[in-house]
PDB file of N, CA, C and O in Angstrom:
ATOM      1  N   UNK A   1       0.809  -1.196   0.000  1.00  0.00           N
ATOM      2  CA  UNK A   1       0.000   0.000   0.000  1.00  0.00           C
ATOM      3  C   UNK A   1       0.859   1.270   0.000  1.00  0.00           C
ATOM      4  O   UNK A   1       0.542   2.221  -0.714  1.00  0.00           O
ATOM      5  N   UNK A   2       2.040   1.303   0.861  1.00  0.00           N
ATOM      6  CA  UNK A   2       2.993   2.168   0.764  1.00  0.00           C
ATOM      7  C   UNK A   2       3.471   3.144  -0.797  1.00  0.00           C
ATOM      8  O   UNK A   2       3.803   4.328  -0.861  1.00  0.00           O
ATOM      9  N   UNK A   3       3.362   2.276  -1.752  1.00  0.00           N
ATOM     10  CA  UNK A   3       3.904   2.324  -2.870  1.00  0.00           C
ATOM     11  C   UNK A   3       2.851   3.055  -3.762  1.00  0.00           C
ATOM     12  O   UNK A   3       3.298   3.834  -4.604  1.00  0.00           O
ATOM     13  N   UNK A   4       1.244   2.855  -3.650  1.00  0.00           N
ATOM     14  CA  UNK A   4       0.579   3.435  -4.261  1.00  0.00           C
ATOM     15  C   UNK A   4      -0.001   5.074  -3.397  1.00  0.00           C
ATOM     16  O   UNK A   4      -0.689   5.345  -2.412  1.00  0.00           O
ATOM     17  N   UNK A   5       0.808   5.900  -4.523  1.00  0.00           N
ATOM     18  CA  UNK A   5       0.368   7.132  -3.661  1.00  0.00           C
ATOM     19  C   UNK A   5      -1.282   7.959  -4.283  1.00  0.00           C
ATOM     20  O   UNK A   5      -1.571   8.643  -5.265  1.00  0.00           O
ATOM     21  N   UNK A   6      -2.143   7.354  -2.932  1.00  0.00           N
ATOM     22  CA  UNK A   6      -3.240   7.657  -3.024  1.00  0.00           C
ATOM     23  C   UNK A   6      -3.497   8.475  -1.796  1.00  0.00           C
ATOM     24  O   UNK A   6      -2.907   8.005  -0.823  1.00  0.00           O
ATOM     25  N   UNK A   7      -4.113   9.427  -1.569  1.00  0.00           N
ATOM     26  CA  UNK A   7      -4.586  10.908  -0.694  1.00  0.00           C
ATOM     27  C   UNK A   7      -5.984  11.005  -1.196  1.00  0.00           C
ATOM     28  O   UNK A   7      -6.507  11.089  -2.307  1.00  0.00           O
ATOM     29  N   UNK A   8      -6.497  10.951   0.347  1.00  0.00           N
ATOM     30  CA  UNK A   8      -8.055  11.648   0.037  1.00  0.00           C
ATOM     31  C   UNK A   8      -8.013  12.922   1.657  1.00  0.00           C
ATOM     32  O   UNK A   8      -7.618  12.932   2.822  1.00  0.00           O
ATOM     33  N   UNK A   9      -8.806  13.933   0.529  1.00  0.00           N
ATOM     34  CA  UNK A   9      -8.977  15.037   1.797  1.00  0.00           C
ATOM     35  C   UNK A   9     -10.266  15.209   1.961  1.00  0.00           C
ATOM     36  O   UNK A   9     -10.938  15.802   1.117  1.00  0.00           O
ATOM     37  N   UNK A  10     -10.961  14.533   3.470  1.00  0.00           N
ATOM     38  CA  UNK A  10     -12.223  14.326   3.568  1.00  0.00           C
ATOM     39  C   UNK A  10     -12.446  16.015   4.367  1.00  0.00           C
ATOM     40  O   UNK A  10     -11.596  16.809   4.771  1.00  0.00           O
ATOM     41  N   UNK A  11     -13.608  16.071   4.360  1.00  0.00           N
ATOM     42  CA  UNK A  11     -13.884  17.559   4.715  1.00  0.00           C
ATOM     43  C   UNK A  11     -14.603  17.209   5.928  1.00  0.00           C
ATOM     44  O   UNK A  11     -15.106  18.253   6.343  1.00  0.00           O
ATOM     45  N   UNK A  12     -14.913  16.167   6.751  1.00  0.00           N
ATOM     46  CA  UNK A  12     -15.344  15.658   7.616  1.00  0.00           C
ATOM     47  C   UNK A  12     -14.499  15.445   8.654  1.00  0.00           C
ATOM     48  O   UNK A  12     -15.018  14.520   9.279  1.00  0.00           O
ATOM     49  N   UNK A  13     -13.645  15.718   9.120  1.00  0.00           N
ATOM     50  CA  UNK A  13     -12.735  15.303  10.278  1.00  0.00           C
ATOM     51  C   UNK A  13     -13.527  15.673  11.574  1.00  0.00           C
ATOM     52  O   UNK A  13     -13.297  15.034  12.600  1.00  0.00           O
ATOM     53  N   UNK A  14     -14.207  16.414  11.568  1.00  0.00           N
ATOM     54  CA  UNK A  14     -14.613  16.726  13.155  1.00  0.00           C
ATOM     55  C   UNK A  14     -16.039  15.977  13.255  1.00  0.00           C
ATOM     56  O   UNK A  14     -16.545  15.878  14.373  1.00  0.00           O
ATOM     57  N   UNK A  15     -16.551  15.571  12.396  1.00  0.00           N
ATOM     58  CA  UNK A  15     -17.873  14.739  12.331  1.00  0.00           C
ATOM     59  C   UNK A  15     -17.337  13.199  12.779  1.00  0.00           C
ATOM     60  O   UNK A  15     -17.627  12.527  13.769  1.00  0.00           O
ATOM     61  N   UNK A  16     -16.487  12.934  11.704  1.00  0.00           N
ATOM     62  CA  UNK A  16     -15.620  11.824  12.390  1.00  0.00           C
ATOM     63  C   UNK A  16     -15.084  11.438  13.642  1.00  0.00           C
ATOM     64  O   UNK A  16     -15.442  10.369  14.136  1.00  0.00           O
ATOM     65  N   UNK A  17     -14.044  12.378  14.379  1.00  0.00           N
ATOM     66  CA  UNK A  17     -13.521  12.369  15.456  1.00  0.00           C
ATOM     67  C   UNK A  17     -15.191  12.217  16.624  1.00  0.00           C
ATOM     68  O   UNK A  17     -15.483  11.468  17.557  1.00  0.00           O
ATOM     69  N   UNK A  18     -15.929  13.372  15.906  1.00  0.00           N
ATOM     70  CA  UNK A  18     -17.575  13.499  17.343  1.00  0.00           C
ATOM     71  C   UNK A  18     -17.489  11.376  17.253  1.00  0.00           C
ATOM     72  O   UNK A  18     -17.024  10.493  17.974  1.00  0.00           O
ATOM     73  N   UNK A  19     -18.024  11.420  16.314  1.00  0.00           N
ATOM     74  CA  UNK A  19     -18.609   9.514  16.185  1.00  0.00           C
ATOM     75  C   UNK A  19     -17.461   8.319  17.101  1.00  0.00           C
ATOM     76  O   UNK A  19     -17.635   7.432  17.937  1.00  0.00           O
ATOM     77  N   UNK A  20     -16.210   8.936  16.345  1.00  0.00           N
ATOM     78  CA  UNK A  20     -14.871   7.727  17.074  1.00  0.00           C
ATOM     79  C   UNK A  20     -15.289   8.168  18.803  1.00  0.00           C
ATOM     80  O   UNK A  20     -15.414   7.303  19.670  1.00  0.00           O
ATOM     81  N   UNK A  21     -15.441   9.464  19.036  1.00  0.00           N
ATOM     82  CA  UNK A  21     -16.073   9.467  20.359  1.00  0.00           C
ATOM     83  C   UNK A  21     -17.047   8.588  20.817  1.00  0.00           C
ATOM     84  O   UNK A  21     -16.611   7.648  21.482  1.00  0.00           O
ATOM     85  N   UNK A  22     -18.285   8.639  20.637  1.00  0.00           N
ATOM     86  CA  UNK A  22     -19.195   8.264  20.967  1.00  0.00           C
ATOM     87  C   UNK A  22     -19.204   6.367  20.883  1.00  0.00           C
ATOM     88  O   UNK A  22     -19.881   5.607  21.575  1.00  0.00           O
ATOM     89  N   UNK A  23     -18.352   6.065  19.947  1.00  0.00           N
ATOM     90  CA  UNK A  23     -18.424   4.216  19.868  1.00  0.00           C
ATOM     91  C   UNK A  23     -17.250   4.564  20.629  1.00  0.00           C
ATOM     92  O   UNK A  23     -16.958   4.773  19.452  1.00  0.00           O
ATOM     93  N   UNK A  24     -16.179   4.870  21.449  1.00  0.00           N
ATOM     94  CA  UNK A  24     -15.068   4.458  22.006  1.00  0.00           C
ATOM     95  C   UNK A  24     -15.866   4.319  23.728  1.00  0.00           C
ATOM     96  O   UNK A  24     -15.297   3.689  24.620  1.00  0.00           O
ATOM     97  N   UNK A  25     -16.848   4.824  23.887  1.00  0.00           N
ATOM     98  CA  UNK A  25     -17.283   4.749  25.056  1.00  0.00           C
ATOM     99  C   UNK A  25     -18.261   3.764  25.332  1.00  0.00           C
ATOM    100  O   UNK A  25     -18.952   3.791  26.350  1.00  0.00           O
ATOM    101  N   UNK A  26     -18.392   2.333  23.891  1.00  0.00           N
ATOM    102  CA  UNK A  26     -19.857   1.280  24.631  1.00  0.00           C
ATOM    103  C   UNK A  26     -19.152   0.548  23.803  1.00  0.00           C
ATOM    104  O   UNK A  26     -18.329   0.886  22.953  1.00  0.00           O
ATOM    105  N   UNK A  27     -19.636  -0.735  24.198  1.00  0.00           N
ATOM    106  CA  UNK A  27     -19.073  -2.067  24.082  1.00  0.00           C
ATOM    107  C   UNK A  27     -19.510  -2.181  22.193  1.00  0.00           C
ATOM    108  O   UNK A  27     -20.700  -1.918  22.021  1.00  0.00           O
ATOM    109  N   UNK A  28     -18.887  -2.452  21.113  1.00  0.00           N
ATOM    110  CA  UNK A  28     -19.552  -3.150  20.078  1.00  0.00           C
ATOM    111  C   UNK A  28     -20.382  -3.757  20.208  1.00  0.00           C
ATOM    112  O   UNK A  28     -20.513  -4.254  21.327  1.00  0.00           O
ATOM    113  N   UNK A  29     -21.451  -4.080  19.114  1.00  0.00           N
ATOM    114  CA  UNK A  29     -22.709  -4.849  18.816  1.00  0.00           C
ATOM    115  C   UNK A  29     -22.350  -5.628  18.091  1.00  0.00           C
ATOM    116  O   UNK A  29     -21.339  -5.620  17.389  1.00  0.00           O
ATOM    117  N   UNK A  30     -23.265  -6.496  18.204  1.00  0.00           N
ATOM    118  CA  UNK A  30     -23.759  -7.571  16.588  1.00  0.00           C
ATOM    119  C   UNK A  30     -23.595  -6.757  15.793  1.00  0.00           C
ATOM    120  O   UNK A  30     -23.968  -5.594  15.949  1.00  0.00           O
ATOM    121  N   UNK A  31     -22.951  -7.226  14.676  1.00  0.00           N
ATOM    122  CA  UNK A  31     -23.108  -6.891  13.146  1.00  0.00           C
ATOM    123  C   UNK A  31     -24.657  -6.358  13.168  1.00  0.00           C
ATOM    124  O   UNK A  31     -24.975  -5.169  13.117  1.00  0.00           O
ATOM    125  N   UNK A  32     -25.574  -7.487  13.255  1.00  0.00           N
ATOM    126  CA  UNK A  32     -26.776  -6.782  12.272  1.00  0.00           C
ATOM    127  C   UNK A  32     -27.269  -5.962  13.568  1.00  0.00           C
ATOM    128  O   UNK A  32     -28.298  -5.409  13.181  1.00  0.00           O
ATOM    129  N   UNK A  33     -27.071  -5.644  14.777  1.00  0.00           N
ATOM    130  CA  UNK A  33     -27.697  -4.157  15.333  1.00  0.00           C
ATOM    131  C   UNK A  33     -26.670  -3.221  14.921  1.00  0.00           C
ATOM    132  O   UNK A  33     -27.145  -2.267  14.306  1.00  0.00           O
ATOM    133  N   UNK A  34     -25.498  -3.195  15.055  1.00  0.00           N
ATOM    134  CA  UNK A  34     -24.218  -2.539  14.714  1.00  0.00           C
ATOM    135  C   UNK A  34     -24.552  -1.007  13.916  1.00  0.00           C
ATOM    136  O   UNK A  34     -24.445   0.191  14.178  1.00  0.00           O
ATOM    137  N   UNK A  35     -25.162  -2.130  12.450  1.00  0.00           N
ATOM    138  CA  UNK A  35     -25.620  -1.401  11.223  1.00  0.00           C
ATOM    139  C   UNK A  35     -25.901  -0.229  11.060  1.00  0.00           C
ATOM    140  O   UNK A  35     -25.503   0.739  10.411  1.00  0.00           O
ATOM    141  N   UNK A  36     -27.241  -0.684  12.309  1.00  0.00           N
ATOM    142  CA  UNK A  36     -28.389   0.392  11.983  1.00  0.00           C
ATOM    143  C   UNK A  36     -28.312   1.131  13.495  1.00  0.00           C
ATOM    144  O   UNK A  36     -29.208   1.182  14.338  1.00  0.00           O
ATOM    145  N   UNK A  37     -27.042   1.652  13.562  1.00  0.00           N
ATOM    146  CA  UNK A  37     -26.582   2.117  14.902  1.00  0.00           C
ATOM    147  C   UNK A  37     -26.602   3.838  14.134  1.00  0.00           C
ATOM    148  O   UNK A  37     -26.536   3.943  12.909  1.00  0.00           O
ATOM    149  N   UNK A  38     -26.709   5.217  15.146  1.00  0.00           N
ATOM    150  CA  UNK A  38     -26.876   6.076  14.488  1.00  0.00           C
ATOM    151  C   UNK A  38     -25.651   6.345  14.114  1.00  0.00           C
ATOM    152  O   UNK A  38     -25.328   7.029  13.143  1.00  0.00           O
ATOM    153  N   UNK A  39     -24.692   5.616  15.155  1.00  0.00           N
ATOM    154  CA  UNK A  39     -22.738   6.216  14.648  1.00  0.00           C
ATOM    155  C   UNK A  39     -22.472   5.413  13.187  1.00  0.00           C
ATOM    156  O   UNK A  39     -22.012   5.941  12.174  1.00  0.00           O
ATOM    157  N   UNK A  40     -22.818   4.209  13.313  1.00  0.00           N
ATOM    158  CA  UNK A  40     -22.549   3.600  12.021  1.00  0.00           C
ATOM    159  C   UNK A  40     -23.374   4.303  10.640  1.00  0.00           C
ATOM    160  O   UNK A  40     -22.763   4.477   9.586  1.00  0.00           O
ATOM    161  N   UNK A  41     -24.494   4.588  10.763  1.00  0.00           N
ATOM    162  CA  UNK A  41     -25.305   5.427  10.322  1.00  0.00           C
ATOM    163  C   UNK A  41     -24.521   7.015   9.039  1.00  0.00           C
ATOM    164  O   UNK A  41     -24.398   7.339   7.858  1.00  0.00           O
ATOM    165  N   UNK A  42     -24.168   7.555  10.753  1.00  0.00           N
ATOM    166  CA  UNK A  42     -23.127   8.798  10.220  1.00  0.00           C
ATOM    167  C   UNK A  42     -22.008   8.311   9.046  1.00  0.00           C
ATOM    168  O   UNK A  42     -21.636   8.713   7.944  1.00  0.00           O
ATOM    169  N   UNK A  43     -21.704   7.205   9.961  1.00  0.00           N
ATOM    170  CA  UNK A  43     -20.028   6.835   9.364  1.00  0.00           C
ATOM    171  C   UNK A  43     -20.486   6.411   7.491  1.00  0.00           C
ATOM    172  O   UNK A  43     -19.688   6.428   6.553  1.00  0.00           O
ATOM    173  N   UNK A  44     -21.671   6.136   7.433  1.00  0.00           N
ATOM    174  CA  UNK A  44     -21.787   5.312   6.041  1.00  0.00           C
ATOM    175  C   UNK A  44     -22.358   6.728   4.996  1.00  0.00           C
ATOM    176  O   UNK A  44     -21.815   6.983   3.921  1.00  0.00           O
ATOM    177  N   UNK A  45     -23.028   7.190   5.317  1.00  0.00           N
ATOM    178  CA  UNK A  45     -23.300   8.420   5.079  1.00  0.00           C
ATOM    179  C   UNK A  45     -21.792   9.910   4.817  1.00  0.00           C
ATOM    180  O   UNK A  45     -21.697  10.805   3.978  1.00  0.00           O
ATOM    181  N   UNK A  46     -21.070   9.586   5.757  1.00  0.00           N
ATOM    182  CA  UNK A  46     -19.491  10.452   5.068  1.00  0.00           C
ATOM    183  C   UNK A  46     -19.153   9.555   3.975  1.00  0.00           C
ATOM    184  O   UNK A  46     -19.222   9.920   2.801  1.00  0.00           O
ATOM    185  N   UNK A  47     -18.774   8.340   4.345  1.00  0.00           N
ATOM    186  CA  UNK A  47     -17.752   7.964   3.454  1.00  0.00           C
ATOM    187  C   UNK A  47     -18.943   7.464   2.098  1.00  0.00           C
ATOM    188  O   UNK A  47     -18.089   7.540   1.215  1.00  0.00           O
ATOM    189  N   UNK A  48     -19.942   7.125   1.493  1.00  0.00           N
ATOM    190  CA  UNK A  48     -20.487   6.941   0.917  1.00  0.00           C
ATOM    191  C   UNK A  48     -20.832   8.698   0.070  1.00  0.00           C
ATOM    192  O   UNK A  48     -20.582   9.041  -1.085  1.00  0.00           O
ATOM    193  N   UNK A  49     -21.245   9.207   0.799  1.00  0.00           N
ATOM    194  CA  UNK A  49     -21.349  10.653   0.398  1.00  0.00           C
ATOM    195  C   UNK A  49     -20.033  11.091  -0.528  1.00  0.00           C
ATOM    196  O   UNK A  49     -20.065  11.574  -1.659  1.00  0.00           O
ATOM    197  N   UNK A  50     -19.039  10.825   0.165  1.00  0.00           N
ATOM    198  CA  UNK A  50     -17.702  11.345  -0.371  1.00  0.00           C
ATOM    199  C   UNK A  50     -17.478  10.663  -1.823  1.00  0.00           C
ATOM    200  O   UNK A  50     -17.339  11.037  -2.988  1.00  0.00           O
ATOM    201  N   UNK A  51     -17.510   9.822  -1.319  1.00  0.00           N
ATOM    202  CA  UNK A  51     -17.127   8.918  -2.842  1.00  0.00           C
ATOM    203  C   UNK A  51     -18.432   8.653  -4.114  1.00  0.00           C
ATOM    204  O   UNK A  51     -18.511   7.903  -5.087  1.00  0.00           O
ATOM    205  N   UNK A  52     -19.145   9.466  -3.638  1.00  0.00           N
ATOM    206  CA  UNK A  52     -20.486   9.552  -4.496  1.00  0.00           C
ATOM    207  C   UNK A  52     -21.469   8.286  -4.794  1.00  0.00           C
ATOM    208  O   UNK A  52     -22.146   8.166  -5.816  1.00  0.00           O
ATOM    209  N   UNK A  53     -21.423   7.431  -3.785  1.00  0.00           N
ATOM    210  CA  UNK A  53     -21.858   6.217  -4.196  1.00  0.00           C
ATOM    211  C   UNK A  53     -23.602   5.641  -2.842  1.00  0.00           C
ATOM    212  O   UNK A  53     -24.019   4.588  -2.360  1.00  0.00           O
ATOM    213  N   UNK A  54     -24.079   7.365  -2.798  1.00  0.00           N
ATOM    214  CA  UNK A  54     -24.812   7.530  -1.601  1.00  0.00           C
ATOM    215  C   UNK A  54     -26.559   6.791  -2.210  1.00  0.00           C
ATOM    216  O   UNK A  54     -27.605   6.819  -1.563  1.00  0.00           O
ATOM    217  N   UNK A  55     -26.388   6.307  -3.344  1.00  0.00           N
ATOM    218  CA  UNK A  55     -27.393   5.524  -3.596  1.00  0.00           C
ATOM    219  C   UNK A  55     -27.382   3.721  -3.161  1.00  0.00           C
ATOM    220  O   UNK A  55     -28.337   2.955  -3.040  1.00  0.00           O
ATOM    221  N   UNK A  56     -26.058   3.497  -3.020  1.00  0.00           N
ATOM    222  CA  UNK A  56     -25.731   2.176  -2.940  1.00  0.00           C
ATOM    223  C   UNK A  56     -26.326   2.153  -1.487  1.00  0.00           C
ATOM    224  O   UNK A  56     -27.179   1.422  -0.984  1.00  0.00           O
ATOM    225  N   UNK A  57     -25.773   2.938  -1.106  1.00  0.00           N
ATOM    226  CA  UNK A  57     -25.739   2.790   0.474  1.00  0.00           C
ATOM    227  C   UNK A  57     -27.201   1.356   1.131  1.00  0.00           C
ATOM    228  O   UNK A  57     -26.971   0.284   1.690  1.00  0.00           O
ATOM    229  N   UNK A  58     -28.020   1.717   0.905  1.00  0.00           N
ATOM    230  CA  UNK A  58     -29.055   0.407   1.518  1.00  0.00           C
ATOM    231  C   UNK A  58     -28.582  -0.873   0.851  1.00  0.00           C
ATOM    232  O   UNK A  58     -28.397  -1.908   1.492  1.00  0.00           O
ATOM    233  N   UNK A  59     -28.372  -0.757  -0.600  1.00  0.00           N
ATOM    234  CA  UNK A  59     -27.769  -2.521  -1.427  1.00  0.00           C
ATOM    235  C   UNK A  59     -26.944  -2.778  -0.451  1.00  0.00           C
ATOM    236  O   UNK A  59     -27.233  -3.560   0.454  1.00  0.00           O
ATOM    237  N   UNK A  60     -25.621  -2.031  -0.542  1.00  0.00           N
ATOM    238  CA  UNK A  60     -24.533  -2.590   0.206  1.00  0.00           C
ATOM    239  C   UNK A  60     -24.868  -2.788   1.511  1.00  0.00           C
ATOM    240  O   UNK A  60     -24.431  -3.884   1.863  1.00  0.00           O
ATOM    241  N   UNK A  61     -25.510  -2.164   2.490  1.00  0.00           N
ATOM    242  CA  UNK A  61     -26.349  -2.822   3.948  1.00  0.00           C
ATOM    243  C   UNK A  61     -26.521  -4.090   3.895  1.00  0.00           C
ATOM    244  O   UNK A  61     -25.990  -4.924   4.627  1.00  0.00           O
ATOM    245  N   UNK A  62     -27.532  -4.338   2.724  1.00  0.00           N
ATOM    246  CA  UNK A  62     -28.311  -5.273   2.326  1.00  0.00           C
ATOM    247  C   UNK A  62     -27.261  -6.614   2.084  1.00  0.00           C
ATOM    248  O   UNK A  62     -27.406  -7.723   2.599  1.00  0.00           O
ATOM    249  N   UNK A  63     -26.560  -6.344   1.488  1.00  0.00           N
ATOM    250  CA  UNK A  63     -25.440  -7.127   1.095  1.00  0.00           C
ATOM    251  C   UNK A  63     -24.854  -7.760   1.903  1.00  0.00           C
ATOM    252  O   UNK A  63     -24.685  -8.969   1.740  1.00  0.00           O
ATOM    253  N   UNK A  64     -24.431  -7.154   2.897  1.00  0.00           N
ATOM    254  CA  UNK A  64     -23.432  -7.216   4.079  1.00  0.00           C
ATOM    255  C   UNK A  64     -23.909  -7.558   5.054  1.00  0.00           C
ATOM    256  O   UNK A  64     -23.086  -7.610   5.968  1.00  0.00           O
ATOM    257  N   UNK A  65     -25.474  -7.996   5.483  1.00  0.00           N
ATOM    258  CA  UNK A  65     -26.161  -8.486   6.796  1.00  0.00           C
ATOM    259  C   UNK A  65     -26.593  -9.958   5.649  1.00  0.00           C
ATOM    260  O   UNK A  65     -27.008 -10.968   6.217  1.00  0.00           O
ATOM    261  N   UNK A  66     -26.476  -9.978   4.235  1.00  0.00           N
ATOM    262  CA  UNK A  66     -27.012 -11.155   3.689  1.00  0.00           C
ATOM    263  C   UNK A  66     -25.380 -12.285   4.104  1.00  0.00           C
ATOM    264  O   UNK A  66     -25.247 -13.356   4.697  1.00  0.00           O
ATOM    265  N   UNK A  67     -24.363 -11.293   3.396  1.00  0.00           N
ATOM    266  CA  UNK A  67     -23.085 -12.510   3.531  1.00  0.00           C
ATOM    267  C   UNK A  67     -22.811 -12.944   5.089  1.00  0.00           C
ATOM    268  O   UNK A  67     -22.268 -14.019   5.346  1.00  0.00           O
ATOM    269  N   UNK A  68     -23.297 -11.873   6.280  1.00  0.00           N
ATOM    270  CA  UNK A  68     -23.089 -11.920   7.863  1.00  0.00           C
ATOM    271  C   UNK A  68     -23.866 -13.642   7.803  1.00  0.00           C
ATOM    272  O   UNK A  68     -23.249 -14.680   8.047  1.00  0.00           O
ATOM    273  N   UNK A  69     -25.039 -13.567   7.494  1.00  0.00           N
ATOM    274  CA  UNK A  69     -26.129 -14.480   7.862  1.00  0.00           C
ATOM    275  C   UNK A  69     -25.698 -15.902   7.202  1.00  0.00           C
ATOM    276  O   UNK A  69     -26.015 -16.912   7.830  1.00  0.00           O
ATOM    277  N   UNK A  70     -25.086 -16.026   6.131  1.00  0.00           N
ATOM    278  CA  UNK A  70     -24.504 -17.066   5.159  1.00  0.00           C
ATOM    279  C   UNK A  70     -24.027 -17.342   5.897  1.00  0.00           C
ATOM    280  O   UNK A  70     -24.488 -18.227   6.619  1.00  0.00           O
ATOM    281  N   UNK A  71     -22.790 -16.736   6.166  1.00  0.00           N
ATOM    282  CA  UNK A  71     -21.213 -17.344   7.003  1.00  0.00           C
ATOM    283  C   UNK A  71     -22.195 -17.479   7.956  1.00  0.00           C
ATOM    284  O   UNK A  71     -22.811 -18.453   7.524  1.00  0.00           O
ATOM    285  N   UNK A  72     -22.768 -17.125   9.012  1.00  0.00           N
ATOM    286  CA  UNK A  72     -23.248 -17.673  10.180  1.00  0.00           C
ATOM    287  C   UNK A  72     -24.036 -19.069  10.760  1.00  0.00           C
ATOM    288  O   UNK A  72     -24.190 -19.699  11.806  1.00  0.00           O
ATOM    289  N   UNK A  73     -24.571 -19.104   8.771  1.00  0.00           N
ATOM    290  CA  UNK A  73     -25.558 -19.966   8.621  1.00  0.00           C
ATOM    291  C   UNK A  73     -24.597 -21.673   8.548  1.00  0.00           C
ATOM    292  O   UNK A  73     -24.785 -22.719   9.168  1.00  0.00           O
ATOM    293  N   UNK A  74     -23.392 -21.219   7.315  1.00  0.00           N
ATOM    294  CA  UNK A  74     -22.310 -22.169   7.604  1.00  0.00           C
ATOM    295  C   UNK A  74     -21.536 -22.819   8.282  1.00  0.00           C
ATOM    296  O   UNK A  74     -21.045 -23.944   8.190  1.00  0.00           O
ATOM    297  N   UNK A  75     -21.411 -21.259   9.614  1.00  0.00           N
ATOM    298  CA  UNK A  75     -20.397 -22.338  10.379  1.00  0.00           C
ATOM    299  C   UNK A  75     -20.728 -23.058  11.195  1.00  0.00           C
ATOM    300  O   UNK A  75     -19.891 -23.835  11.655  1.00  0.00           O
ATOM    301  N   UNK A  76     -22.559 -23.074  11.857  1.00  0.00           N
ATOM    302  CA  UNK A  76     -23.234 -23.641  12.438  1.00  0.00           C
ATOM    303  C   UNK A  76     -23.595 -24.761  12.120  1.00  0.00           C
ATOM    304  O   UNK A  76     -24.469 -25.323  12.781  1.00  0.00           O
ATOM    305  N   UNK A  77     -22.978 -25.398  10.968  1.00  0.00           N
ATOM    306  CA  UNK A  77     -23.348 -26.903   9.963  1.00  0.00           C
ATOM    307  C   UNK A  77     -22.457 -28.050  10.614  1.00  0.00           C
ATOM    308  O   UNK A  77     -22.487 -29.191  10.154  1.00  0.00           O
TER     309      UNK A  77
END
């Protein structure tokens, strides 16, 4: 990663830092409450926003509590 020089300048740093606050003070969740947590919420909303891809945002949710549930579903076999 060193080698590829890639820079992003998010305009969000203090929205960020408020959130790393607020999850540094409670225990993690489950994946699927995690999600639909309001910090996780924020967090998907910057970085989705930024990179212009703020329509995906529910697919990829969607996506990502479907592969949680697979693997979960598997390793319980």
């Amino acid at each position: 990663m060193k080698a590829l020089p890639i820079g992003f300048s998010f305009d969000f740093a203090d929205e960020a830092k408020a959130v790393f606050n607020r999850l540094k003070r409670r225990a993690p969740l489950p994946l699927a409450q995690e999600i639909c947590t309001d910090e996780h919420s924020a967090i998907d909303q910057m970085i989705f926003g930024y990179f212009g891809f703020s329509e995906l945002l529910n697919d990829t949710r969607e996506q990502l509590l479907n592969q949680v549930a697979f693997r979960n579903r598997r390793s319980s076999l």
